[in-house]
CHARMM internal coordinates of N, CA and C (Angstrom, degrees):
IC EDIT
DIST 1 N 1 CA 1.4355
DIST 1 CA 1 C 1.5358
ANGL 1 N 1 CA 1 C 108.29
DIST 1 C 2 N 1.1863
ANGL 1 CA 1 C 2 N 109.57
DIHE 1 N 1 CA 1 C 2 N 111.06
DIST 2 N 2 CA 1.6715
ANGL 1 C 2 N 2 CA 115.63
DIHE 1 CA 1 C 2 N 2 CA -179.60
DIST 2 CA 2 C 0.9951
ANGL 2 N 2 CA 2 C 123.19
DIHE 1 C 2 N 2 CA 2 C -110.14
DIST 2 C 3 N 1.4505
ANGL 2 CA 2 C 3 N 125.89
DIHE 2 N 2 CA 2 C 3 N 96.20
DIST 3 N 3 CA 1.2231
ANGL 2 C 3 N 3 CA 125.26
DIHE 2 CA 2 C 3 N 3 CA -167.12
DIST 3 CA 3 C 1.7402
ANGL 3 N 3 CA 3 C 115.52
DIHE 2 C 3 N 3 CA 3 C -96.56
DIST 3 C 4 N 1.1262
ANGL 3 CA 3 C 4 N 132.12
DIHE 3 N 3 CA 3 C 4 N 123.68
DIST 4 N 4 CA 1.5239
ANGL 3 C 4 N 4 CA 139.50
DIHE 3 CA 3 C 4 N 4 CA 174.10
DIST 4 CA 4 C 1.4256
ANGL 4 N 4 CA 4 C 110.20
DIHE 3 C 4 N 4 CA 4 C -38.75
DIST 4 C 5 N 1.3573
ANGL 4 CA 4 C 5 N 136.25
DIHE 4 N 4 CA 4 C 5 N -0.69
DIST 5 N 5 CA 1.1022
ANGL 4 C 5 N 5 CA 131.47
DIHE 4 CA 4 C 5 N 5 CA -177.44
DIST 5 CA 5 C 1.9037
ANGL 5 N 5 CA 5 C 90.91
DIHE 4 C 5 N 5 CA 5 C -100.86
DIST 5 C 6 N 1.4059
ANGL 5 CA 5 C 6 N 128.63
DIHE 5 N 5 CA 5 C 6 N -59.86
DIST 6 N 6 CA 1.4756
ANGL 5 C 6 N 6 CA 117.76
DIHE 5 CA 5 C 6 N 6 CA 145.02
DIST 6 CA 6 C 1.3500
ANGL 6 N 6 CA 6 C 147.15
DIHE 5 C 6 N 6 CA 6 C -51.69
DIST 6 C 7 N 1.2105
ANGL 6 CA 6 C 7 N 109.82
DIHE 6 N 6 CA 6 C 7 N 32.35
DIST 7 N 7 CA 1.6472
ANGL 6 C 7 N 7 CA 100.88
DIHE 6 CA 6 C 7 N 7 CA 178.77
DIST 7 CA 7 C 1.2750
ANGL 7 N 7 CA 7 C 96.87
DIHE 6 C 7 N 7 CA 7 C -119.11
DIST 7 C 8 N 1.3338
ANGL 7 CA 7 C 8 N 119.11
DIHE 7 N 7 CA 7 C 8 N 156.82
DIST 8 N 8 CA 1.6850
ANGL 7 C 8 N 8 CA 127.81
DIHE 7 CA 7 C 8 N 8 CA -176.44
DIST 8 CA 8 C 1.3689
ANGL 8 N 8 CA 8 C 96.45
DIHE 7 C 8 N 8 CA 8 C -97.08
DIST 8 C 9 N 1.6501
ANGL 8 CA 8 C 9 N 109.06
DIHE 8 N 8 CA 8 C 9 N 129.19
DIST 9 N 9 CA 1.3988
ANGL 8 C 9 N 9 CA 116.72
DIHE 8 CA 8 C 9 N 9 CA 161.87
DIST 9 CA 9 C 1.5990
ANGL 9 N 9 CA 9 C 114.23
DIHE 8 C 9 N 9 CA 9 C -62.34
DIST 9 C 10 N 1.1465
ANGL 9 CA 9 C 10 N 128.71
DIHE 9 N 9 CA 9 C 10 N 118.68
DIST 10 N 10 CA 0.9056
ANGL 9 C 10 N 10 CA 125.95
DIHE 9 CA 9 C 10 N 10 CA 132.70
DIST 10 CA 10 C 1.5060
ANGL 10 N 10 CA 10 C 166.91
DIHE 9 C 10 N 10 CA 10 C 167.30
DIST 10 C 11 N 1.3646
ANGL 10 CA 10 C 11 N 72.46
DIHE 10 N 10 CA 10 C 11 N 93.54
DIST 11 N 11 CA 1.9171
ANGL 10 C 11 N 11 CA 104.16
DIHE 10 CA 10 C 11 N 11 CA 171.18
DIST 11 CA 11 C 1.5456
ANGL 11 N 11 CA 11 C 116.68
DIHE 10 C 11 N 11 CA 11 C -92.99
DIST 11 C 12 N 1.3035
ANGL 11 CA 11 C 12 N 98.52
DIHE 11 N 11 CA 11 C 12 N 147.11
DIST 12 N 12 CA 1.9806
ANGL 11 C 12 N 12 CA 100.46
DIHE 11 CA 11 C 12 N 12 CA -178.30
DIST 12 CA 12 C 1.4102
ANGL 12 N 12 CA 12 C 92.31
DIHE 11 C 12 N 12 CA 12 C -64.13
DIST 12 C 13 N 1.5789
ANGL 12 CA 12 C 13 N 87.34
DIHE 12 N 12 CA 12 C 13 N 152.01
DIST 13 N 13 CA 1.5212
ANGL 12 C 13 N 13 CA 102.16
DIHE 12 CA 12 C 13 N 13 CA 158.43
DIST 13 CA 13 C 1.5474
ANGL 13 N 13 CA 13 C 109.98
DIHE 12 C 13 N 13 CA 13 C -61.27
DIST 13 C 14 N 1.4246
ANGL 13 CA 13 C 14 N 122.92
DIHE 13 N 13 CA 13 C 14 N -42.15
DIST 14 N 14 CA 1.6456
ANGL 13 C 14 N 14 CA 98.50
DIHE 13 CA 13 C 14 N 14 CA 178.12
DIST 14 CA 14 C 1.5781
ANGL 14 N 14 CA 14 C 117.07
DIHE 13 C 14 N 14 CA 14 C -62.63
DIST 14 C 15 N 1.0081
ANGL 14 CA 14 C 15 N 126.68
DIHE 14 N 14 CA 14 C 15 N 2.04
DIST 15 N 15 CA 1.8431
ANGL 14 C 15 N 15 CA 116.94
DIHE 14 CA 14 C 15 N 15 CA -176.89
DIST 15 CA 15 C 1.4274
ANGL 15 N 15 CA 15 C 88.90
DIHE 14 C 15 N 15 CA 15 C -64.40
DIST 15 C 16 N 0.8943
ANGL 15 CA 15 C 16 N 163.79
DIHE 15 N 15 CA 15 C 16 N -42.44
DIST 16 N 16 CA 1.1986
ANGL 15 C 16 N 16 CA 157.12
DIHE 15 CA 15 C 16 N 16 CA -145.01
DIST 16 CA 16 C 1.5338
ANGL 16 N 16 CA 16 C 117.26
DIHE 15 C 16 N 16 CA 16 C -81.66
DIST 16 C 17 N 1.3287
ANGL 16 CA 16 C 17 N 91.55
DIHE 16 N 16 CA 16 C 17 N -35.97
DIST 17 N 17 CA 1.6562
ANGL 16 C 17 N 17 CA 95.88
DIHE 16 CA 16 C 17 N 17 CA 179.32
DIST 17 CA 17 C 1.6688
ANGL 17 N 17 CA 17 C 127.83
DIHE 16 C 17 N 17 CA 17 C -96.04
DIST 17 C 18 N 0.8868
ANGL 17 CA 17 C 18 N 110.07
DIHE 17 N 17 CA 17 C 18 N -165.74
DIST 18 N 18 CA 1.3729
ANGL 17 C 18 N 18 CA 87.76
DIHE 17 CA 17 C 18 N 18 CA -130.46
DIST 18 CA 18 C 1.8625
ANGL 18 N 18 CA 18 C 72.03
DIHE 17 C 18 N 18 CA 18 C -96.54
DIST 18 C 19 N 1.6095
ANGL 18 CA 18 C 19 N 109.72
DIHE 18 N 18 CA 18 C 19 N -157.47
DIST 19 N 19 CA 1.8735
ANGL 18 C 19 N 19 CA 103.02
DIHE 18 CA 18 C 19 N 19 CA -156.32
DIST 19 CA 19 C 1.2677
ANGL 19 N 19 CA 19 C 99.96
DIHE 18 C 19 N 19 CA 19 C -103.35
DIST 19 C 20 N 1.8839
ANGL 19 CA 19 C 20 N 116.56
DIHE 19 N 19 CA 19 C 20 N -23.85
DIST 20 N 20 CA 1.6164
ANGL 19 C 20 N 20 CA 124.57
DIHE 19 CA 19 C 20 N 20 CA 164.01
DIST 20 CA 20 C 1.4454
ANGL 20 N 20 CA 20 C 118.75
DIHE 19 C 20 N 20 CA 20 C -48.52
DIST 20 C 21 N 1.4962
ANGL 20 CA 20 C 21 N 99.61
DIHE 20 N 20 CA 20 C 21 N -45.66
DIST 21 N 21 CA 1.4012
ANGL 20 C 21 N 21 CA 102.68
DIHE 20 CA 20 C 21 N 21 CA -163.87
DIST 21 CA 21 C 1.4828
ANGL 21 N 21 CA 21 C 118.50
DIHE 20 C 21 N 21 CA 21 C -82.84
DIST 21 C 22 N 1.3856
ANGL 21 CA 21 C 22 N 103.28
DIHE 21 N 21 CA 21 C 22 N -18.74
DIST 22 N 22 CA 1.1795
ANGL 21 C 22 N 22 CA 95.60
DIHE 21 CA 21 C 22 N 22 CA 171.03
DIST 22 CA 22 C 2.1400
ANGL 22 N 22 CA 22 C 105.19
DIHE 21 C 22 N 22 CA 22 C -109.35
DIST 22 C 23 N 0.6790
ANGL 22 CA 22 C 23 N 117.49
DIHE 22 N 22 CA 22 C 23 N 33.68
DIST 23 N 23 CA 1.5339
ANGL 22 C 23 N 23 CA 133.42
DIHE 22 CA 22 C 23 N 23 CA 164.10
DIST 23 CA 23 C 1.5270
ANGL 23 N 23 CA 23 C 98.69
DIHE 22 C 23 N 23 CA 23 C -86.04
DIST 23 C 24 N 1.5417
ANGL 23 CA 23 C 24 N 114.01
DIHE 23 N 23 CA 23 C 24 N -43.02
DIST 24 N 24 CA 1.3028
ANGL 23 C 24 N 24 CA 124.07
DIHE 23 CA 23 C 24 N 24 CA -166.32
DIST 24 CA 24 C 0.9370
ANGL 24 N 24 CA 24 C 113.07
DIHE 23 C 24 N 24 CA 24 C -81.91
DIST 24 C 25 N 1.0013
ANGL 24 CA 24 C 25 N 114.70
DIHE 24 N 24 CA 24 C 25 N -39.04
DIST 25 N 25 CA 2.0322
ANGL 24 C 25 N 25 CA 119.00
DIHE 24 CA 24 C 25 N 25 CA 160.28
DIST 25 CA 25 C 1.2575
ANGL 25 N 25 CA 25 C 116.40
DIHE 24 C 25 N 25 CA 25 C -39.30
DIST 25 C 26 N 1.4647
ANGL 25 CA 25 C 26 N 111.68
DIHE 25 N 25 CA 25 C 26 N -52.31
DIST 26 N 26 CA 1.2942
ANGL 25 C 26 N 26 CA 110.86
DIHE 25 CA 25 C 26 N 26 CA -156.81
DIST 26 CA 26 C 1.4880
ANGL 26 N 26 CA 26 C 104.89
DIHE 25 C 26 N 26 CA 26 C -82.23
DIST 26 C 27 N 1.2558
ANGL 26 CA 26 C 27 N 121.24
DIHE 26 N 26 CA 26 C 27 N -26.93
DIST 27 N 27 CA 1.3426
ANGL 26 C 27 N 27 CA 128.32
DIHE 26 CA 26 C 27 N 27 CA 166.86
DIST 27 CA 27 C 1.2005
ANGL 27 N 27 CA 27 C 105.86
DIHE 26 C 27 N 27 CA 27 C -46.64
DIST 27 C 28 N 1.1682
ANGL 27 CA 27 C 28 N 134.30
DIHE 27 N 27 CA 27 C 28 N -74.56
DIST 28 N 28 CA 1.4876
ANGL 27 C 28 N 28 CA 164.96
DIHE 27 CA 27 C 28 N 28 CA -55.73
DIST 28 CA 28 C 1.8804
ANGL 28 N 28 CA 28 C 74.03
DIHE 27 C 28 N 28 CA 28 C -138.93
DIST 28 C 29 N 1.6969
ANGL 28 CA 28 C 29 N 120.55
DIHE 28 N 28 CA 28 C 29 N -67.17
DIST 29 N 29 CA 1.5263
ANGL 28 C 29 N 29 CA 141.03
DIHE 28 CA 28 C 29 N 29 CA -167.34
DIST 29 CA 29 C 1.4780
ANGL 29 N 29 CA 29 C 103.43
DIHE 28 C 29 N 29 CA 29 C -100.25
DIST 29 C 30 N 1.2190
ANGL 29 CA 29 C 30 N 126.44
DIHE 29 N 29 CA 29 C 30 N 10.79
DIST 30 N 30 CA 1.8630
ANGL 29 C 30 N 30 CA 119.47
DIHE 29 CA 29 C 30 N 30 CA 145.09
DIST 30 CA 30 C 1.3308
ANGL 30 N 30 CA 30 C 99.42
DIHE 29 C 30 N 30 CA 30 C -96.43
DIST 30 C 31 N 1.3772
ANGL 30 CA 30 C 31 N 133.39
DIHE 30 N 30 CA 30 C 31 N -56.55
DIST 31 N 31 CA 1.4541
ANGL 30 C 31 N 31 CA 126.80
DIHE 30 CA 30 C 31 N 31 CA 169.94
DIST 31 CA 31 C 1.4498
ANGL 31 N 31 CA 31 C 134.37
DIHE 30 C 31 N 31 CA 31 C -31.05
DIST 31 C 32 N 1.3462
ANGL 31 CA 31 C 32 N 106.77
DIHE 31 N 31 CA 31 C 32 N -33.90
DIST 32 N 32 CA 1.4536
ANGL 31 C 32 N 32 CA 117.33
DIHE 31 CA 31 C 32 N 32 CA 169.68
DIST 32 CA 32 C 1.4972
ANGL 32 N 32 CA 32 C 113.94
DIHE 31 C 32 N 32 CA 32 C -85.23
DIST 32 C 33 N 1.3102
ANGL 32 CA 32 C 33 N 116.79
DIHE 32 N 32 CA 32 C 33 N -17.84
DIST 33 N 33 CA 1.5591
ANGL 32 C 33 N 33 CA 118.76
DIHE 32 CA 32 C 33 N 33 CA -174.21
DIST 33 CA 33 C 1.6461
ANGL 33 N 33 CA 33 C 87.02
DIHE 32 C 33 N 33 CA 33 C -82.45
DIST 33 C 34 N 1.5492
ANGL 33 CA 33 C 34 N 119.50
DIHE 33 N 33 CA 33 C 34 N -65.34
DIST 34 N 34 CA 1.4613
ANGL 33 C 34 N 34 CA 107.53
DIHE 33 CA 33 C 34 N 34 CA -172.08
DIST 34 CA 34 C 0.9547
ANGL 34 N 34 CA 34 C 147.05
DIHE 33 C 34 N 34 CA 34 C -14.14
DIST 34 C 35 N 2.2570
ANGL 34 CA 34 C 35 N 89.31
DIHE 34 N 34 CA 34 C 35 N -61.49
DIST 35 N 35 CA 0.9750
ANGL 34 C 35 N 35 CA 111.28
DIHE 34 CA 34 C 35 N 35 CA 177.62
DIST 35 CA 35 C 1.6001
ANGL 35 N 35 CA 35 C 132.39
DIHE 34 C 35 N 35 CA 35 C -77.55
DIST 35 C 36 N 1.2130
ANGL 35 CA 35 C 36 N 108.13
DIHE 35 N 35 CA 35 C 36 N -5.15
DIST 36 N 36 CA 1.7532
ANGL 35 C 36 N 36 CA 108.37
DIHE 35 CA 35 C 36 N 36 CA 155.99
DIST 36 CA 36 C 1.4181
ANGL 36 N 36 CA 36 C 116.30
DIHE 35 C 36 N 36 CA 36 C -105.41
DIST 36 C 37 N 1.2257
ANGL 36 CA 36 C 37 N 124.68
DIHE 36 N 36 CA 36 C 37 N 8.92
DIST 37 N 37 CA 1.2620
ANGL 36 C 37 N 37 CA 112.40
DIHE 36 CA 36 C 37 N 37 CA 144.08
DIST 37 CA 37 C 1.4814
ANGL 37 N 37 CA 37 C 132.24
DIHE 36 C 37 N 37 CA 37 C -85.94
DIST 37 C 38 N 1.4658
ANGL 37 CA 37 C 38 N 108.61
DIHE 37 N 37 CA 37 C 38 N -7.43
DIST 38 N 38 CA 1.0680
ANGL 37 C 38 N 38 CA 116.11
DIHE 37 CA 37 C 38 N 38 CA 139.76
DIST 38 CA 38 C 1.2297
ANGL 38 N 38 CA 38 C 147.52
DIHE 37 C 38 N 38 CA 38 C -65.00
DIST 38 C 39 N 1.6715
ANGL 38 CA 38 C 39 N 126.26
DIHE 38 N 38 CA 38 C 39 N -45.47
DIST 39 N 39 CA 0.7807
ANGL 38 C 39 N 39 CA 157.92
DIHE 38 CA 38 C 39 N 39 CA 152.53
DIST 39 CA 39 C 1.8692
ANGL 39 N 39 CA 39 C 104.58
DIHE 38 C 39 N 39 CA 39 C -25.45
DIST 39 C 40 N 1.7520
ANGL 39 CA 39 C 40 N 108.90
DIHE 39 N 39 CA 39 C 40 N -57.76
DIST 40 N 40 CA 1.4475
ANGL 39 C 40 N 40 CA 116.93
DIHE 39 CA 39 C 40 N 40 CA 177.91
DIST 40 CA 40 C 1.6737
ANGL 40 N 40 CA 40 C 127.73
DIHE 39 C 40 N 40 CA 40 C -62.95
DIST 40 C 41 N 1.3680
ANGL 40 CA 40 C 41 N 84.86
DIHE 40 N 40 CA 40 C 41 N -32.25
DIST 41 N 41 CA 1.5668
ANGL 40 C 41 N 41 CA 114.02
DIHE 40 CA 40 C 41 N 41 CA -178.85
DIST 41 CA 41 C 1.4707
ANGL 41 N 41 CA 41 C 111.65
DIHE 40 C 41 N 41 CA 41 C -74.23
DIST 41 C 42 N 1.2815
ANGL 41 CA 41 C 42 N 117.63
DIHE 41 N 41 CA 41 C 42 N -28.87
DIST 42 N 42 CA 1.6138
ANGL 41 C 42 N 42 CA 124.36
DIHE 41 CA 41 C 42 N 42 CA 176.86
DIST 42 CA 42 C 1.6323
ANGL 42 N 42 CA 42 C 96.08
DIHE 41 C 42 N 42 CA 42 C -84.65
DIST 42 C 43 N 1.5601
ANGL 42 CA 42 C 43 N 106.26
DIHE 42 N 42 CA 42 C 43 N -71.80
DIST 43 N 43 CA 1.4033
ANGL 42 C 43 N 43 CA 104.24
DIHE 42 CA 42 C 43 N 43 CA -169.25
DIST 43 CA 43 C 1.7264
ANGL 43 N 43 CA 43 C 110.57
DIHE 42 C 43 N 43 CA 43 C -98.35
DIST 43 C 44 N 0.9430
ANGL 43 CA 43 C 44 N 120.85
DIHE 43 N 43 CA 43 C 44 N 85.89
DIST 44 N 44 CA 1.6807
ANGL 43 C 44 N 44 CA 121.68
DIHE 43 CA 43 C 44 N 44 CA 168.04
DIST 44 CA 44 C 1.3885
ANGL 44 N 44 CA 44 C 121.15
DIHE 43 C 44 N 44 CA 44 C -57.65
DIST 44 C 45 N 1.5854
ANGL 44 CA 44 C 45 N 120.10
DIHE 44 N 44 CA 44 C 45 N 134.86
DIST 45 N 45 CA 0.8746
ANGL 44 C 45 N 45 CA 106.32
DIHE 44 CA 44 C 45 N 45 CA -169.08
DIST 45 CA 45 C 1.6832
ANGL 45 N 45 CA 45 C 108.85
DIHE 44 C 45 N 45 CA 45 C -101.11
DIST 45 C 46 N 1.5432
ANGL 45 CA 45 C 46 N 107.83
DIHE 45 N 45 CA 45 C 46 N 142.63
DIST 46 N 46 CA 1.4442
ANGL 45 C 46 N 46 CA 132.32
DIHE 45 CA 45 C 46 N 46 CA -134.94
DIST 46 CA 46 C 2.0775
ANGL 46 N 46 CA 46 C 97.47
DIHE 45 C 46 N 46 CA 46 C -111.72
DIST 46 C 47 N 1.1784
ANGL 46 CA 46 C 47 N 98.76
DIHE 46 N 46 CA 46 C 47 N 116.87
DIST 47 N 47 CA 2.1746
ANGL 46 C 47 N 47 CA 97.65
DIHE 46 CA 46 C 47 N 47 CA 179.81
DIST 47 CA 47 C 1.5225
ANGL 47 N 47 CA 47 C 88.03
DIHE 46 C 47 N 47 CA 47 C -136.10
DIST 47 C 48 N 1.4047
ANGL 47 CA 47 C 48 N 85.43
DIHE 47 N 47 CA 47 C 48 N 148.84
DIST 48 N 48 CA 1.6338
ANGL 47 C 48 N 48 CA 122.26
DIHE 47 CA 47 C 48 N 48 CA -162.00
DIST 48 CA 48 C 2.0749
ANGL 48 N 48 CA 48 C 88.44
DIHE 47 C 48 N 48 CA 48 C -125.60
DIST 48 C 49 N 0.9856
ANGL 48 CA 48 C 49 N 108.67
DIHE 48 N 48 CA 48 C 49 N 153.92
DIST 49 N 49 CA 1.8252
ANGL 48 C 49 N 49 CA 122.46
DIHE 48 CA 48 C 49 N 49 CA 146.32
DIST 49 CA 49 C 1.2796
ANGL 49 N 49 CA 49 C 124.70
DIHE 48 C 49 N 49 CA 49 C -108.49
DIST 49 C 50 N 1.9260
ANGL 49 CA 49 C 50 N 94.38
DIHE 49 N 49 CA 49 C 50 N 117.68
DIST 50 N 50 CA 1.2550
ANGL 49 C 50 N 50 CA 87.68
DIHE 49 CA 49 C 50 N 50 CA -174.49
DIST 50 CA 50 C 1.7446
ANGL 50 N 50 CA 50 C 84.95
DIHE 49 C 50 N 50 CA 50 C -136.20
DIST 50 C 51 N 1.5768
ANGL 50 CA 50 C 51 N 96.36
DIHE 50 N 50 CA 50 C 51 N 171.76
DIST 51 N 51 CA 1.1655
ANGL 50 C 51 N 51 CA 129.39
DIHE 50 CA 50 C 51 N 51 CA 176.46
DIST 51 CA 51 C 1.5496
ANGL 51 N 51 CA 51 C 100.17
DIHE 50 C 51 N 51 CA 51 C 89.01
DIST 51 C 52 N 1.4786
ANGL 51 CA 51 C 52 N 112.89
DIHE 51 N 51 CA 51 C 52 N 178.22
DIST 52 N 52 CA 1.4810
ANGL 51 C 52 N 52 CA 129.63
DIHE 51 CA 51 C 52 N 52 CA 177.63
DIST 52 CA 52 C 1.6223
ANGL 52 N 52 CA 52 C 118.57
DIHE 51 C 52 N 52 CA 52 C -50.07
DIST 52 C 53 N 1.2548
ANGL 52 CA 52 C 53 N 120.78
DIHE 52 N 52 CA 52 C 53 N -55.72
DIST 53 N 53 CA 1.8637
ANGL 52 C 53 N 53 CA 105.61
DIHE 52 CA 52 C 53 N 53 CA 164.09
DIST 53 CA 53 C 1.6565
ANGL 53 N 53 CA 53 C 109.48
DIHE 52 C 53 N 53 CA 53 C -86.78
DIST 53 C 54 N 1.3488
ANGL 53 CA 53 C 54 N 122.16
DIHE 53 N 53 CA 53 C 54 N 29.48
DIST 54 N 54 CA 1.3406
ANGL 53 C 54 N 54 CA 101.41
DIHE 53 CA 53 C 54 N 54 CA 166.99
DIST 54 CA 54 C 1.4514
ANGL 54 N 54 CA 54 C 107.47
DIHE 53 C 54 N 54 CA 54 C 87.89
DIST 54 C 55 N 0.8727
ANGL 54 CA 54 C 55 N 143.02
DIHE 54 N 54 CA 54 C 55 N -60.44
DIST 55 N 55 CA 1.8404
ANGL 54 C 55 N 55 CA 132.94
DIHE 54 CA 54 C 55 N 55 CA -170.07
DIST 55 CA 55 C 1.0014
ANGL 55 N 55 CA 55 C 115.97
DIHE 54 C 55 N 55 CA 55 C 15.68
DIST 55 C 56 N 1.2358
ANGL 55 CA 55 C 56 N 135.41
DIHE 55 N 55 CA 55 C 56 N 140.78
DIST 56 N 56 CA 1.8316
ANGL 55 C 56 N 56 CA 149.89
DIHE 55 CA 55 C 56 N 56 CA 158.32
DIST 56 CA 56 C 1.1613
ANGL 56 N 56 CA 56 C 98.15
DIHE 55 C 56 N 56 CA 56 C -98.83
DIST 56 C 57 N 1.4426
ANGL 56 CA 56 C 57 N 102.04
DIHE 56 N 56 CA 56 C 57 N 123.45
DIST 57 N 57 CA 1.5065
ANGL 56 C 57 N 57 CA 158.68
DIHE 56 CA 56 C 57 N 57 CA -148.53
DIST 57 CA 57 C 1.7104
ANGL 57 N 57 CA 57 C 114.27
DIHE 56 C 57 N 57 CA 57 C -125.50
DIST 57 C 58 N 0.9294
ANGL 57 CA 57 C 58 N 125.19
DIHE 57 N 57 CA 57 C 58 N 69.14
DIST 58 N 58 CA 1.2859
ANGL 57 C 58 N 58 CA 117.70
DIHE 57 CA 57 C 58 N 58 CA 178.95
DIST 58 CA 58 C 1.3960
ANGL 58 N 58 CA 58 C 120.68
DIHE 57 C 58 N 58 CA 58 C -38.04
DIST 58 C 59 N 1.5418
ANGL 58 CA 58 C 59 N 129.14
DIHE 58 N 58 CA 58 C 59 N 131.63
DIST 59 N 59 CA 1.2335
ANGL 58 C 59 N 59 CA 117.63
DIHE 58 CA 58 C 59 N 59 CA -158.13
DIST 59 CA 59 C 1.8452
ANGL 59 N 59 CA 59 C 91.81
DIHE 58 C 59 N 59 CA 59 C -129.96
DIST 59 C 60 N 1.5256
ANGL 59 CA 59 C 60 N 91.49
DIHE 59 N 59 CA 59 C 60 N 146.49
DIST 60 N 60 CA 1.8558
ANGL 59 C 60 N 60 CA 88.19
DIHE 59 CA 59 C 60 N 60 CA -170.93
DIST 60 CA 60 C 1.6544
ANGL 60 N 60 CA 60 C 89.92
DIHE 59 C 60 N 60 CA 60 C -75.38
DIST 60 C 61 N 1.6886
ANGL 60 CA 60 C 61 N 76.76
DIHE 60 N 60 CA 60 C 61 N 159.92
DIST 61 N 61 CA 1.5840
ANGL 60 C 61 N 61 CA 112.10
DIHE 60 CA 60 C 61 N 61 CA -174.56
DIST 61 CA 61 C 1.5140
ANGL 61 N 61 CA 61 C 115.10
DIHE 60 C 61 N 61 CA 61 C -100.73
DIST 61 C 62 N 0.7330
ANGL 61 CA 61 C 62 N 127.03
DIHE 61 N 61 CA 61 C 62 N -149.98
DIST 62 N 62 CA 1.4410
ANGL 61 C 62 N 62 CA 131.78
DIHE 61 CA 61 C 62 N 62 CA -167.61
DIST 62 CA 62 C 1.7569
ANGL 62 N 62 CA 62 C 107.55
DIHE 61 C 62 N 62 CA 62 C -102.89
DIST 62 C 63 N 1.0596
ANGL 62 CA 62 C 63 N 111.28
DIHE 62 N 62 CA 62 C 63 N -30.88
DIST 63 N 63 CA 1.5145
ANGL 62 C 63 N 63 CA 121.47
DIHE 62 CA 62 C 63 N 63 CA 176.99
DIST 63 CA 63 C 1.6299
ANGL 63 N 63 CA 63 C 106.86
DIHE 62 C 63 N 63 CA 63 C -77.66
DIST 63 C 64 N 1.3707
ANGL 63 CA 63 C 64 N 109.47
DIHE 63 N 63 CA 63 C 64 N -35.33
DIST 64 N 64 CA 1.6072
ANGL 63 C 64 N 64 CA 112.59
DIHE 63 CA 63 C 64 N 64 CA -155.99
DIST 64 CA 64 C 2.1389
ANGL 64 N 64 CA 64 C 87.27
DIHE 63 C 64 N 64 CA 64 C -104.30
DIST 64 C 65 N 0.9447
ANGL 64 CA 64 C 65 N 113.92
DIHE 64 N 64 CA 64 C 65 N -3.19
DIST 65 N 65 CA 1.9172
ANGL 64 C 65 N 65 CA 93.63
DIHE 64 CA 64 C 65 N 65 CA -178.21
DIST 65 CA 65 C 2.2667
ANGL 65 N 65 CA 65 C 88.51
DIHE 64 C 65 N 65 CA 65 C -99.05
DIST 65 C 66 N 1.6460
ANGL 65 CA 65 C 66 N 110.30
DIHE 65 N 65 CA 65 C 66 N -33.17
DIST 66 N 66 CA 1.6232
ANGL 65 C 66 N 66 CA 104.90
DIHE 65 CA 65 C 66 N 66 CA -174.61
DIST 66 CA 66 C 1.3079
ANGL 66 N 66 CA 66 C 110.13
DIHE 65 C 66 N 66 CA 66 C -69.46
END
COOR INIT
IC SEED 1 N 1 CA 1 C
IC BUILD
């Protein structure tokens, strides 16, 4: 006797949708990874030591002084 109040969910929430939409997702979140690895690759971010023991200091980049 199997009642829906005992059964373990589990399927993703995307099974439901449809195979475009989630095609589009995946586009959608490799595109954003790219694009800040691009983003890093243009502007790297740049540390200096400063003060009396030295510390690294993140120093603005070219994106963060325009």
């Amino acid at each position: 006797m199997n009642q829906p109040a005992t059964q373990i969910a589990t399927e993703s929430p995307a099974f439901h949708r449809g195979i475009r939409e989630q095609m589009e997702m995946t586009r959608s979140a490799v595109s954003a990874g790219e694009e800040k690895q691009l983003r890093d690759a243009v502007h790297p971010t740049r540390w200096e030591r400063r003060g009396f023991f030295g510390s690294l200091r993140r120093r603005a980049g070219l994106s963060e002084v325009a």
